[in-house]
C-alpha positions in Angstrom: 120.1 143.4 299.9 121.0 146.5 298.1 120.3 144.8 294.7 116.9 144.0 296.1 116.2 147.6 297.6 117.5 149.5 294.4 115.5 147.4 292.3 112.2 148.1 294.4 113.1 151.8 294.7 113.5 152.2 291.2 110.3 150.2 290.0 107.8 151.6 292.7 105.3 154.4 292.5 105.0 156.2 295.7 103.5 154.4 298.5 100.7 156.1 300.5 103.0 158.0 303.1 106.2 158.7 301.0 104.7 161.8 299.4 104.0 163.8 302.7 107.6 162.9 303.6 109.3 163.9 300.2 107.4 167.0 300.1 108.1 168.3 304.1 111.5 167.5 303.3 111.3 170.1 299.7 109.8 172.6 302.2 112.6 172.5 304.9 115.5 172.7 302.0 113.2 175.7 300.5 111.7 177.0 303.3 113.3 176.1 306.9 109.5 175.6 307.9 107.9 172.8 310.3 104.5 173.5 309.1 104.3 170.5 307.0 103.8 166.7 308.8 104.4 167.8 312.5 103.2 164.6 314.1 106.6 163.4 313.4 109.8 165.0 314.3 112.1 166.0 311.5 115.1 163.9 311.7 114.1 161.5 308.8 112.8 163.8 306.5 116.3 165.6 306.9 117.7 162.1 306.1 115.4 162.1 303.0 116.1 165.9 302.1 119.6 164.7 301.5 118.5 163.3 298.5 115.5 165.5 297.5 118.1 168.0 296.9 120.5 165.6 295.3 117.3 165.4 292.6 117.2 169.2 292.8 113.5 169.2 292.2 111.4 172.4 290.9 109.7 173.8 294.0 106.5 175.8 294.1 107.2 178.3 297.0 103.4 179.5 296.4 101.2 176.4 297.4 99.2 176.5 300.1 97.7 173.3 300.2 97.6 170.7 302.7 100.4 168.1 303.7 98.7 165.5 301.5 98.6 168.0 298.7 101.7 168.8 298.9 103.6 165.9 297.8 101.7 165.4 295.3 101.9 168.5 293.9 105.9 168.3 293.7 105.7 165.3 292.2 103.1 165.7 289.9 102.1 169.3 289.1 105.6 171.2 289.1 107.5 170.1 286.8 109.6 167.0 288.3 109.8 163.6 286.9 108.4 161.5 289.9 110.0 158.2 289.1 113.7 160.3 289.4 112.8 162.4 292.4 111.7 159.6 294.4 114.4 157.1 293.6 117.0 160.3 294.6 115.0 160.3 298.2 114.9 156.7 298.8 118.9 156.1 298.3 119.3 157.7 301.6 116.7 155.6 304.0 118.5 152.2 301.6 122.3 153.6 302.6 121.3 153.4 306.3 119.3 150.7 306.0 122.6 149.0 305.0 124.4 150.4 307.8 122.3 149.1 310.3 123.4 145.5 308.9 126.8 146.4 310.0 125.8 147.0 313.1 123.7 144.1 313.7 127.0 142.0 312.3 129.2 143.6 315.2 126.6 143.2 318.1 125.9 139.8 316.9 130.3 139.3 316.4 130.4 140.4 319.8 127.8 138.0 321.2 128.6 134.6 319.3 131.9 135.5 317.0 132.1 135.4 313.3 130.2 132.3 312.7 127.2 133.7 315.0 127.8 136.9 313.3 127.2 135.6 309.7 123.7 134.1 310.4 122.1 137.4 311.7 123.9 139.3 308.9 121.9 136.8 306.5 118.8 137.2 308.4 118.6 140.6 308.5 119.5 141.4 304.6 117.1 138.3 303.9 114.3 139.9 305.8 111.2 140.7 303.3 110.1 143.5 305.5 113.3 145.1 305.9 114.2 145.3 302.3 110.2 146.6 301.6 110.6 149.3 304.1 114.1 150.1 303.8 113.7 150.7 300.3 111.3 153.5 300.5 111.4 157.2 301.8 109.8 156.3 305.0 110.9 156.9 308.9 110.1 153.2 309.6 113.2 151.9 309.0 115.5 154.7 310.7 113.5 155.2 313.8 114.4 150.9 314.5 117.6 151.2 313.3 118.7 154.0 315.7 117.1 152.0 318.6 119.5 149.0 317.3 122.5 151.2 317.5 121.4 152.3 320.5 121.6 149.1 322.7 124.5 148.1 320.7 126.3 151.0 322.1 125.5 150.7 325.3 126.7 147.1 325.6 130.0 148.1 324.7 129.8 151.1 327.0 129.9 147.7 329.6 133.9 148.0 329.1 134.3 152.0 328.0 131.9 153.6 329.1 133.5 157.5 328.7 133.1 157.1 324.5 130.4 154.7 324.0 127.3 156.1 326.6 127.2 159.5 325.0 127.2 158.1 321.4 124.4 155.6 322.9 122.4 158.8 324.0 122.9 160.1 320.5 121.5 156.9 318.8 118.4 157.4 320.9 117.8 161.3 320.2 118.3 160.3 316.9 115.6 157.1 317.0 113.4 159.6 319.2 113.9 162.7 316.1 113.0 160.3 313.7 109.4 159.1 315.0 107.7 158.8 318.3 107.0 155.9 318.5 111.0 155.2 319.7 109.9 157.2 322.8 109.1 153.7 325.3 112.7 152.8 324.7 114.1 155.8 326.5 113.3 154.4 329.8 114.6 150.9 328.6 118.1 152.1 327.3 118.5 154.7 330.3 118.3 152.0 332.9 120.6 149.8 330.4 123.1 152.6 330.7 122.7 152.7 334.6 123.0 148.9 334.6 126.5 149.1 332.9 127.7 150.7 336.1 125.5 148.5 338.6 126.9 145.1 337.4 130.5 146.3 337.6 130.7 147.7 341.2 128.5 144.8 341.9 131.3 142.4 340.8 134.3 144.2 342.6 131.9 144.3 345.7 131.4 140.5 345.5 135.6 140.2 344.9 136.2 141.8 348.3 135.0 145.3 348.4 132.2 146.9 350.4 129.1 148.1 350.1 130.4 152.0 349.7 131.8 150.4 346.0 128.0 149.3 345.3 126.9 152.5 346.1 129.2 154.4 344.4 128.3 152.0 341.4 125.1 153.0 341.7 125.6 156.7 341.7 127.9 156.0 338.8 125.0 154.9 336.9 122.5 157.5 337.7 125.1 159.8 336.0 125.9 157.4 332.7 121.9 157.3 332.8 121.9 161.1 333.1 124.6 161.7 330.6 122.8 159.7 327.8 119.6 161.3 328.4 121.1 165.0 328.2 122.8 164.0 324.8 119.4 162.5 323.6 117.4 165.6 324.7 120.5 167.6 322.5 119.7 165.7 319.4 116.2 166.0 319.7 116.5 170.0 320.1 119.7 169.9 317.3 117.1 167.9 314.2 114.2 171.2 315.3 117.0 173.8 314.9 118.6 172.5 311.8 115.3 173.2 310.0 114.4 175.9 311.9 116.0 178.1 313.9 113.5 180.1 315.4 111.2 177.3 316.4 108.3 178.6 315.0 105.3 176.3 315.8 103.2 174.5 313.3 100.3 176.9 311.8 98.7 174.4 309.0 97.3 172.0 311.8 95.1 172.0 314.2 96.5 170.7 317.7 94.1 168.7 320.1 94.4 169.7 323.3 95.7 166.6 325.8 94.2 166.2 329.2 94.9 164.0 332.2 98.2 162.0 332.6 99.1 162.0 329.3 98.6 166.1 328.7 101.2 166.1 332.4 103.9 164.3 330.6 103.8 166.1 327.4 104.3 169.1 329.0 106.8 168.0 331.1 109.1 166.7 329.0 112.5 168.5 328.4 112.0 168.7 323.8 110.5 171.6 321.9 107.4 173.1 321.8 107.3 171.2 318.3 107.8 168.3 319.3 105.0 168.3 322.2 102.7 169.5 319.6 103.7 166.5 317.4 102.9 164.2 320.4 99.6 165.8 321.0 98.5 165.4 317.1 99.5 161.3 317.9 97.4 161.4 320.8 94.6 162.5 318.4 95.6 160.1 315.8 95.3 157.2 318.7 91.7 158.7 319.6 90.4 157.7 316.2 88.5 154.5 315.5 90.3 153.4 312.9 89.5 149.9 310.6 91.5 147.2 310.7 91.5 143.9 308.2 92.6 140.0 309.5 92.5 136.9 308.1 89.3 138.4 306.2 87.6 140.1 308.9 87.0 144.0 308.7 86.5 145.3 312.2 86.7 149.0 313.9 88.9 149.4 316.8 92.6 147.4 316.7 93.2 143.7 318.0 96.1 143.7 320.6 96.9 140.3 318.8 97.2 142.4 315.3 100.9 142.5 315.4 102.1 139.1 316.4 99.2 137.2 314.1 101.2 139.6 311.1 104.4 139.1 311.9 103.7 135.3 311.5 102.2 135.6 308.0 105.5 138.1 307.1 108.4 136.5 308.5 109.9 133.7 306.9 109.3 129.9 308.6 113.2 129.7 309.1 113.7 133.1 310.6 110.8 132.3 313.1 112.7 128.9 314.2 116.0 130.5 314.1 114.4 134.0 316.5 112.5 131.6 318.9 115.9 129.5 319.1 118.0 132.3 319.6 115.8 134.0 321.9 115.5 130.9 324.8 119.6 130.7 324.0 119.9 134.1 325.1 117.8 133.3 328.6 118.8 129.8 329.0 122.5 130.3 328.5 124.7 131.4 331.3 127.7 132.7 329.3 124.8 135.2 327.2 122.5 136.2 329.6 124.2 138.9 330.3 123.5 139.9 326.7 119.7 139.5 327.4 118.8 142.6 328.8 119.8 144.7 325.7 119.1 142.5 322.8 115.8 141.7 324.1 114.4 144.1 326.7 114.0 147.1 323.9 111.7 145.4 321.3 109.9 143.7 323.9 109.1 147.1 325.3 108.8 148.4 321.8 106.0 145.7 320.6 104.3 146.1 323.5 103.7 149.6 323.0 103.0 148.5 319.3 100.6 146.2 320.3 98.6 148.8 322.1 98.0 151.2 319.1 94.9 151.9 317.5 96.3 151.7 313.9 96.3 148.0 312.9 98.0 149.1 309.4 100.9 146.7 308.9 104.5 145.2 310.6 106.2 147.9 309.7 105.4 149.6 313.3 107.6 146.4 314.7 110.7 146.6 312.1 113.0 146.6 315.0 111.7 142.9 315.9 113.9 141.4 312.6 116.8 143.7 313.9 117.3 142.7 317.7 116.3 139.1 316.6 118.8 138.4 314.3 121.3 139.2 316.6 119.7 136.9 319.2 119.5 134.5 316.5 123.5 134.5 316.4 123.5 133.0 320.1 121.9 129.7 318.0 125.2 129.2 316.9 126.7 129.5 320.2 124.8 126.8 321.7 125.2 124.6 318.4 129.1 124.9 318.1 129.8 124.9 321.8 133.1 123.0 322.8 133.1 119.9 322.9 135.5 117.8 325.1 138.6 116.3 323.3 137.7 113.0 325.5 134.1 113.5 324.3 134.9 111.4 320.7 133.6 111.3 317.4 129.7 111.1 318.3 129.6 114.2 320.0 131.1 116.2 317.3 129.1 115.0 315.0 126.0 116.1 316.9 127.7 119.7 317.4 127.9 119.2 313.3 124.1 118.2 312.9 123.0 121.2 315.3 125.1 123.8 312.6 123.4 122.4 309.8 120.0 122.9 311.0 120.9 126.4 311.6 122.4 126.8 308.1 119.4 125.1 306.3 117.0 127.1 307.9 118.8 130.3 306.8 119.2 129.1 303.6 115.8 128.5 303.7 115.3 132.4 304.7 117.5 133.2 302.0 115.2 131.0 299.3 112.3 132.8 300.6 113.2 136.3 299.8 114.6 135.2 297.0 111.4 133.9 295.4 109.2 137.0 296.2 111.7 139.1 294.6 110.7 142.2 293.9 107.7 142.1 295.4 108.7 142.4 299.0 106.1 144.9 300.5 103.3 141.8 300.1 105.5 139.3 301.1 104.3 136.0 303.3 106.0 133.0 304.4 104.7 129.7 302.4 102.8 128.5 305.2 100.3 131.2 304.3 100.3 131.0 300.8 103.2 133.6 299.7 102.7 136.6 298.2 100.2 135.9 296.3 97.5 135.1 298.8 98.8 138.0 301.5 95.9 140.5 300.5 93.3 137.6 302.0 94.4 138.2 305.2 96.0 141.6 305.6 95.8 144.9 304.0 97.4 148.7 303.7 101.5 148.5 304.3 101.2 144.8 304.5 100.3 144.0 300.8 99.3 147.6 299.3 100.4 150.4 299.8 99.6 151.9 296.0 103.3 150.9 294.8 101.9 148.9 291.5 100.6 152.0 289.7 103.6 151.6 287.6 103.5 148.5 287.0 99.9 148.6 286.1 100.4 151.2 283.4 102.4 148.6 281.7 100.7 146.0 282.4 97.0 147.7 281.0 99.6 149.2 277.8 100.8 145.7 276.9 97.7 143.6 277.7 94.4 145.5 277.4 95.6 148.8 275.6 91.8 149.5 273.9 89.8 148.5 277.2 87.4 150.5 279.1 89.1 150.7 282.3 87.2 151.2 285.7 89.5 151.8 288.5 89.6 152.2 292.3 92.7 153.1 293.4 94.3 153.2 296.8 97.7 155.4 296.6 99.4 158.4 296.2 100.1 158.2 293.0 98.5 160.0 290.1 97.0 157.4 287.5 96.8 160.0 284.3 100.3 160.8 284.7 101.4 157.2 284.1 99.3 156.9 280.8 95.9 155.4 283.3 92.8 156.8 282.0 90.1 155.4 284.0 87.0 156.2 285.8 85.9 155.3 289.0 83.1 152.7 289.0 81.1 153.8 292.5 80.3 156.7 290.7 78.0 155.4 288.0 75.2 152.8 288.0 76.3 149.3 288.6 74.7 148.0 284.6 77.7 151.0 283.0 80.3 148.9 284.6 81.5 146.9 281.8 85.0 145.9 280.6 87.7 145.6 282.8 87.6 146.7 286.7 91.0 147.4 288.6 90.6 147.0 292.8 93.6 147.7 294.7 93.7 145.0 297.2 93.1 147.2 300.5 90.2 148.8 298.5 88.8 145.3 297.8 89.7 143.7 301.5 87.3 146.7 303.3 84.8 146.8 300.2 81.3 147.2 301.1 78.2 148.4 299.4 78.5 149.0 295.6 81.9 147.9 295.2 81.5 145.2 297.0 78.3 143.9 294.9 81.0 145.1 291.8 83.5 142.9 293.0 80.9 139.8 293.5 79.6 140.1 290.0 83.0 140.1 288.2 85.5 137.5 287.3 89.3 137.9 288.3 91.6 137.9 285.3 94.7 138.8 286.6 97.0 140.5 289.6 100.0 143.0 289.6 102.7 143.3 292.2 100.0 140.6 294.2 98.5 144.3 295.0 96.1 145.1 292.7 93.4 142.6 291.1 92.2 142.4 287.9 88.6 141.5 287.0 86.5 141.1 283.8 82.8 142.6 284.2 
């Protein structure tokens, strides 16, 4: 997995968000602003400042630009070698990314022992999505990852609960400081820490004791509840003071105002002003009709079935058996249901809050699906390898044998997968869809193309077409001069001018319509790069 992450890091151009974070994380090393990209709380991009100063970029103190200027004018326009500054801010997201297999080998250890423990270790650093997103300075992966560690914690604060529900609080600040959309797990992994206490007073009640030890059980949790809420709030309040210690409120961005229930609970909650603002800004960003693209269709609005139709063209065929498996092992099992509730309650809760956003742009708004689900895939083991009776004989074994080979082919099968679509993870899809290659006929933007091939076009147009007139519609962050591109943009000039060879990014070419559209049904397809940006002859 961290061959496959370096690799990507160091042959990708900046995706379409990464910019806005490298460049708010330049201004809070330079600066100790929160000007830049409020919507989201600062937590990550401290994560990525690590390494922007690690790079020590040249930073222009003087620009005044936007947040989408911004990063593009550190990278581009100051003086920095882009392809070194952003591999130096992606090393941090791919060290935690790596530490968040850890923990998903302990929880899963803990759950179904070493055996169990092995398969979701495989599944996660198999995962196509995770290795994409976890090898690019995004907030994605961290926000999901924190969640993860989260519920991990608080099912060992089951047995200690004096060392393990604080640090479970902390996890969730830190998953809530990272981006908001970790916020409808707070409810989740509060009454998990409350639960912790409820099932223990309930047992020593049912061995003898009285009601009073119930309700004492019961306060008991209220306070672990309470404890790992205060710490949570603390974190939140600790990333806001870290960059800035006088709190001084965003000025570069226009906040909408929030009304009705939604305005109550913002200002209600217990978190900076900075952070309220950030949730009003999301609020607006969920107001906007925003275009989606499935299976071919363009449509305005989102599709509540967006993200589970996605995750089945991005998940591998054998981590799909091996998560729907492990999943009715968890319920149907006695011995793990009472692992359930904190493998599987969070990213239900999570994906259903996913499902209800506006912004159809990709799976990696459900990343914490492959996390939780490869533990629960460790209880497949479990149920595989269960004991068998010494008086059972020799057929009964062998069926316990037959059960752990399925589960090892199908990871091996996960492992092949990933393997084959190496390094072209971000447009990974399973082979019942048609792999990588076919991804950008049924989804777009984070999905397939996210403007990471600008690179790898430059090469590409250097080796293979270095005297042709190159038209080129674009759908990154990137700046196409800078890697030796010199193109012009074909919507600009009469359809007849269009001659030679015309370059579509895929997201630009799912949602085309009008002239490049008719463009794109006039020309002949010659060639792909990355499987996100097509090729035609014209």
């Amino acid at each position: 997995m961290a061959v496959a992450m370096v690799t990507a890091a160091a042959e990708q151009t900046p995706t379409i968000d990464e910019p806005v974070y490298v460049g708010t994380a330049a201004v809070y090393l330079h600066e100790h602003s929160l000007a830049y990209n409020p919507e989201h709380p600062p937590l990550g991009k401290l994560l990525i400042a690590a390494g922007v100063a690690a790079a020590r970029p040249r930073f222009d103190a003087s620009f005044t630009g936007d947040q989408g200027r911004l990063g593009r004018h550190l990278l581009y326009e100051s003086g920095n070698d882009p392809w070194r500054l952003m591999l130096w801010a992606r090393l941090p997201v791919i060290v935690v990314t790596l530490l968040f297999g850890l923990v998903v080998f302990a929880f899963a250890r803990e759950l179904a022992g070493t055996a169990g423990a092995l398969v979701a270790l495989a599944l996660y650093a198999f995962s196509p999505d995770l290795i994409a997103h976890g090898s690019l300075a995004t907030l994605d992966v961290p926000a999901a990852g924190f969640v993860l560690v989260s519920a991990w914690l608080m099912w060992r604060a089951r047995r200690r609960p004096r060392p393990y529900v604080p640090l479970a609080g902390a996890a969730l600040g830190a998953a809530v400081a990272t981006k908001m959309n970790a916020l409808p797990a707070v409810p989740v992994l509060l009454a998990l820490a409350a639960l912790t206490a409820w099932t223990g007073g309930r047992r020593r009640a049912a061995d003898g004791g009285t009601r009073a030890v119930a309700a004492r059980a019961l306060a008991a949790g209220a306070g672990r509840a309470a404890v790992a809420g205060a710490v949570a709030v603390a974190v939140v309040w600790v990333s806001y003071l870290v960059v800035d210690p006088h709190l001084r409120p965003p000025s570069r961005q226009i906040v909408p105002a929030v009304h009705g229930l939604r305005g109550a609970l913002v200002d209600l909650l217990p978190l900076p002003g900075s952070y309220r603002d950030g949730m009003r800004i999301q609020f607006g960003l969920e107001a906007h009709a925003w275009q989606g693209f499935l299976f071919g269709h363009v449509y305005t609005g989102a599709r509540w079935y967006y993200l589970p139709v996605a995750l089945l063209v991005k998940t591998p065929l054998g981590a799909l058996a091996l998560w729907a498996a492990g999943t009715v092992a968890l319920v149907a099992v006695r011995r793990l249901r009472r692992a359930a509730p904190y493998v599987l309650a969070p990213p239900a809760v999570l994906l259903a809050g996913a499902m209800h956003s506006s912004r159809d742009f990709g799976t990696r708004y459900a990343l914490f699906l492959p996390m939780f689900l490869a533990v629960a895939a460790a209880a497949t083991v479990t149920v595989a390898a269960r004991a068998v009776p010494l008086a059972a004989g020799a057929p009964a074994v062998r069926r316990a044998r037959r059960r752990l080979a399925v589960v090892a082919a199908l990871v091996v099968c996960v492992g092949v997968s990933s393997l084959r679509t190496f390094p072209y993870y971000l447009p990974y899809s399973n082979e019942a869809f048609g792999g990588p290659a076919k991804t950008h006929l049924r989804l777009h933007d984070s999905n397939v193309d996210w403007g990471q091939d600008l690179g790898r076009l430059a090469d590409r147009l250097r080796a293979r077409y270095p005297r042709e007139r190159i038209w080129l519609v674009y759908k990154g962050s990137g700046v196409p001069s800078f890697y030796g591109i010199h193109a012009a943009d074909p919507r600009g000039v009469p359809p007849e001018r269009v001659r030679g060879l015309l370059v579509v990014s895929d997201s630009a070419a799912a949602k085309a319509k009008g002239r490049l559209a008719a463009l794109i049904r006039s020309a002949r397809p010659v060639g792909e790069v990355g499987h996100s940006i097509t090729l035609y002859r014209r």
